[in-house]
C-alpha positions in Angstrom: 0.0 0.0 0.0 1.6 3.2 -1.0 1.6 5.5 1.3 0.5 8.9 -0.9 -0.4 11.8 0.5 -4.3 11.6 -1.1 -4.6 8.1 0.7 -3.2 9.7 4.1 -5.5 13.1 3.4 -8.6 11.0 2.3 -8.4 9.1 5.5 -7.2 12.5 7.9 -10.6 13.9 5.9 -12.4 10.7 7.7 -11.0 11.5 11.2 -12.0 15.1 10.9 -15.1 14.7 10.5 -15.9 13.1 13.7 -14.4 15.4 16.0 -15.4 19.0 16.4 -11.6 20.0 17.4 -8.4 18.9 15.7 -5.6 17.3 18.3 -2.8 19.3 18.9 -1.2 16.0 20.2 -0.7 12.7 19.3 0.0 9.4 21.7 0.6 5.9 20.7 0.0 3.3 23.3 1.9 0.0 23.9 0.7 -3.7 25.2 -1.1 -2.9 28.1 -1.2 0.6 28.4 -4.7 1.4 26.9 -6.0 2.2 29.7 -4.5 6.1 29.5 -7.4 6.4 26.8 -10.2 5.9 28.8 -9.0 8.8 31.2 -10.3 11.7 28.4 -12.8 14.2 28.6 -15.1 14.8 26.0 -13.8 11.7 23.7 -14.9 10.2 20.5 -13.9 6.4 20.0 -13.5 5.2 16.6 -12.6 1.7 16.3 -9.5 1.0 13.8 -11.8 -1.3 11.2 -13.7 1.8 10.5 -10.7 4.0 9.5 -9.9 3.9 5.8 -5.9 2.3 5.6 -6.1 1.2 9.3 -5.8 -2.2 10.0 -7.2 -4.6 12.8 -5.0 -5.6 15.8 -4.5 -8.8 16.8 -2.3 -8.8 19.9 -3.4 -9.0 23.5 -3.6 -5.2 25.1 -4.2 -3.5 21.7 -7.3 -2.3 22.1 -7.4 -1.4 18.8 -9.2 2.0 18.2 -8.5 6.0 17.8 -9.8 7.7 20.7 -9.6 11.9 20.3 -10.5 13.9 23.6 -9.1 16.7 26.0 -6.9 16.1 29.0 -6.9 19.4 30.8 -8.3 21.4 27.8 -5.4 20.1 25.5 -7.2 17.7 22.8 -5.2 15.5 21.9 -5.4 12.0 19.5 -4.8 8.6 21.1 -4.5 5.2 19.0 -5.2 2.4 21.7 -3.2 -0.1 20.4 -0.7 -0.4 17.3 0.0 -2.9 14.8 3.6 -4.7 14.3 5.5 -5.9 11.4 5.8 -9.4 13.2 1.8 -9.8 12.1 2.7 -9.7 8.6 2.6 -6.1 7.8 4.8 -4.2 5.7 6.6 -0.9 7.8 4.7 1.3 5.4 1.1 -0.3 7.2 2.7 0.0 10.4 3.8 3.5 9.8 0.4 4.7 8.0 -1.5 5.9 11.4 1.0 7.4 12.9 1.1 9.2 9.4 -2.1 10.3 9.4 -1.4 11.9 12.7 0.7 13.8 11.0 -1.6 15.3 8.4 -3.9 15.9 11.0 -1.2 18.8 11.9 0.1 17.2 15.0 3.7 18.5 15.5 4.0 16.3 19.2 3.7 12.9 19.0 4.1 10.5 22.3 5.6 6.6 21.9 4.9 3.9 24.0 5.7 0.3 24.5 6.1 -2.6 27.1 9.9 -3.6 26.5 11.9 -5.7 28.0 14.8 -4.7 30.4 18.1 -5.4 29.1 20.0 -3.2 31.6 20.4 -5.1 34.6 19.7 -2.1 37.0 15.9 -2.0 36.0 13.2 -3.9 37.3 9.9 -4.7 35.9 7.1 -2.1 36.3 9.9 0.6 35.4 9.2 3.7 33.4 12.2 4.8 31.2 12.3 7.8 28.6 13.6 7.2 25.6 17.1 8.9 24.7 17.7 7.4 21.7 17.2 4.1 19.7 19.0 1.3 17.3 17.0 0.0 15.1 18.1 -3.4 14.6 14.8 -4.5 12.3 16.9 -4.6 9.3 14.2 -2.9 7.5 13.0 1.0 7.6 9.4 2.8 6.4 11.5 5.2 4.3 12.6 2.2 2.0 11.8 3.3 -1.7 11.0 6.5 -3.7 10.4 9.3 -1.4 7.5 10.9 -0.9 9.0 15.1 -0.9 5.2 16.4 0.2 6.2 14.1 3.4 9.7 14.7 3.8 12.9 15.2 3.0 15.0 12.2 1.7 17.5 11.9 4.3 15.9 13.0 7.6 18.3 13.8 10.2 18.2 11.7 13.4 20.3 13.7 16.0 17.0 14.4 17.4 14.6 11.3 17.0 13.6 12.0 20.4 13.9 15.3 21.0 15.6 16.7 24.1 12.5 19.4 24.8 10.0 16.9 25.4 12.0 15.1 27.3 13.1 17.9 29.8 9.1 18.0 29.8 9.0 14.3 30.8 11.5 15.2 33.3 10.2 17.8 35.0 7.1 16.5 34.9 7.8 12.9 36.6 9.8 14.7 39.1 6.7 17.3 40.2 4.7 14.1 40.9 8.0 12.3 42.8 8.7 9.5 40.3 12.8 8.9 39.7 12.1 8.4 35.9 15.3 7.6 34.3 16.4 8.0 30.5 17.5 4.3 27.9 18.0 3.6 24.8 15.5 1.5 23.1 16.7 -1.1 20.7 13.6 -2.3 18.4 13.7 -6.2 17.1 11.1 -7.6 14.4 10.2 -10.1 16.8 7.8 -12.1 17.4 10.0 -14.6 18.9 11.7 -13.3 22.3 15.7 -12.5 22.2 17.6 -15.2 23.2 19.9 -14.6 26.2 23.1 -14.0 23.5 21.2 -11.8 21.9 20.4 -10.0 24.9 24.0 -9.8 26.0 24.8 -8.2 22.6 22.2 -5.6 23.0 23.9 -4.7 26.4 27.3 -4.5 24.3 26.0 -2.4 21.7 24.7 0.0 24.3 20.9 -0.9 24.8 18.7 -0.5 27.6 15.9 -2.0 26.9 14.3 -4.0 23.3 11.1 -4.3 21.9 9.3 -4.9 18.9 7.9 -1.6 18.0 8.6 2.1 18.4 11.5 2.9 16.0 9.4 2.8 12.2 6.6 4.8 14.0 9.6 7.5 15.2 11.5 7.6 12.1 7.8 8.0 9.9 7.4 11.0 12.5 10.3 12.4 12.5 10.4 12.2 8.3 7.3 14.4 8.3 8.9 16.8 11.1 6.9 16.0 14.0 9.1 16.1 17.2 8.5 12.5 19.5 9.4 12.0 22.5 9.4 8.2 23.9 8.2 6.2 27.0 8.9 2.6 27.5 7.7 0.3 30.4 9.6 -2.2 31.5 7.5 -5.0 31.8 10.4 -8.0 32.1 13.7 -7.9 32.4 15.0 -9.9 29.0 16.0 -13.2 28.4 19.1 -14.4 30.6 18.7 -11.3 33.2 16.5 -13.2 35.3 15.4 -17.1 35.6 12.4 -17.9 34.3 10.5 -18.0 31.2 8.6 -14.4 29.4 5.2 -14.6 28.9 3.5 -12.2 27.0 0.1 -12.2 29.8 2.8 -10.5 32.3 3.3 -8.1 30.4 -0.3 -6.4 30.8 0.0 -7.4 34.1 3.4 -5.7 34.9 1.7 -2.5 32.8 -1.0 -2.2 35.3 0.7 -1.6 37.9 2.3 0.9 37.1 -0.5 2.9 35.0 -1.3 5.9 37.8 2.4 6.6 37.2 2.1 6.1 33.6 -1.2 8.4 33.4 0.4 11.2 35.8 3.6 11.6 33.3 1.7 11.6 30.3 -1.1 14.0 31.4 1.6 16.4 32.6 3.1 16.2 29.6 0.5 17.1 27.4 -0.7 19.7 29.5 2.5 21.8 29.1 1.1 22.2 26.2 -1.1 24.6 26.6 
């Protein structure tokens, strides 16, 4: 599916026509994390299947549906859920919603994930910001012609997650007493879990924590000029850390408890914005 700017306009065109104020904001939630969507005022759900180019989400805690509301008078755009290259979906699917958020005029878009602890001073139920990222999917959404209406053709990444939002983050986690501490993310294609070798070279290469999302959805964002800023939660620490086996049901499990923390953050966050 090509992503061209009539496709991404026809279905922004959709969107806007069921809300009576366009987000300033945009926020992505992870596996387990949906819950921050049910916390808006004045929202209108609209389910993914209904969105022209969205597609249906199959994985546990992907709630699967765009929810725009206000959270202290700042309307923002939420997508409950996202959907992952491991489900047989090309980067440019993955990449199309977050897209759309773009040509919606959102110029702040928030990431989140569960991930999986690679540095050993974590624990699960951790929130970490996002410094910066390796992208070890072997792929990228910017693979082919480029699209110049979107952006340029060699976007620069000093900045993938840009250090204003996350002296917001910050600030913000510390006015409500939470030590929230900064990683880098490395994303995977997944679905299989690392194995502990592969865990130990993401420690080498300089990773804090992995996952199987995140990085197409920040460098589709950044392409189109949007500044991101990232939040993973630690929801196991990875293969070879810890004994035991990882099982995906923990991960929703490990999410809720620490979603008043999760909420707090984020609605801080997006309330600088006013």
């Amino acid at each position: 599916m090509e992503a061209t700017v009539e496709k991404l306009q026809a279905t922004a065109n959709f969107i806007k026509d069921k809300v009576k104020e366009l987000p300033q904001i945009g926020v992505v939630l992870g596996s387990g994390l949906g819950d921050f969507a049910d916390s808006l005022d004045d929202k209108v759900e609209i389910p993914y299947t209904e969105i022209p180019g969205f597609k249906k989400t199959t994985v546990l805690g992907h709630a699967g549906k765009l929810v725009i509301g206000k959270i202290n008078g700042v309307s923002i755009a939420v997508m409950a859920g996202r959907i992952h290259a491991y489900e047989g979906h090309s980067m440019e699917e993955v990449v199309y919603p977050v897209r759309v958020l773009g040509m919606l005029g959102i110029e702040t878009l928030i990431l989140t994930n569960a991930a999986g602890g690679v540095n050993a001073n974590y624990h699960p139920g951790q929130l970490i910001l996002i410094k910066d990222h390796i992208n070890l999917t072997a792929t990228n959404p910017l693979l082919g012609p480029n699209n110049e209406q979107l952006g340029t053709r060699f976007p620069d990444m000093s900045f993938a997650w840009h250090p204003d939002l996350r002296e917001v983050a910050m600030k913000a986690a510390s006015d409500i007493g939470y030590d929230l501490k900064e990683g880098v993310y490395a994303g995977v294609i997944g679905p299989c879990y690392e194995t502990p070798a592969e865990v130990r070279m993401l420690g080498v290469l300089g990773a804090d924590m992995v996952g199987m999302s995140t990085v197409a959805e920040n460098i589709a964002a950044v392409h189109m000029g949007m500044k991101v800023m990232g939040i993973s939660c630690v929801t196991n620490m990875a293969a070879g850390i810890e004994k035991g086996e990882l099982k995906h049901e923990d991960i929703k499990e490990q999410a809720a408890q620490v979603m008043t923390k999760f909420c707090d953050i984020l609605k801080a966050v997006v309330s600088s914005h006013k």
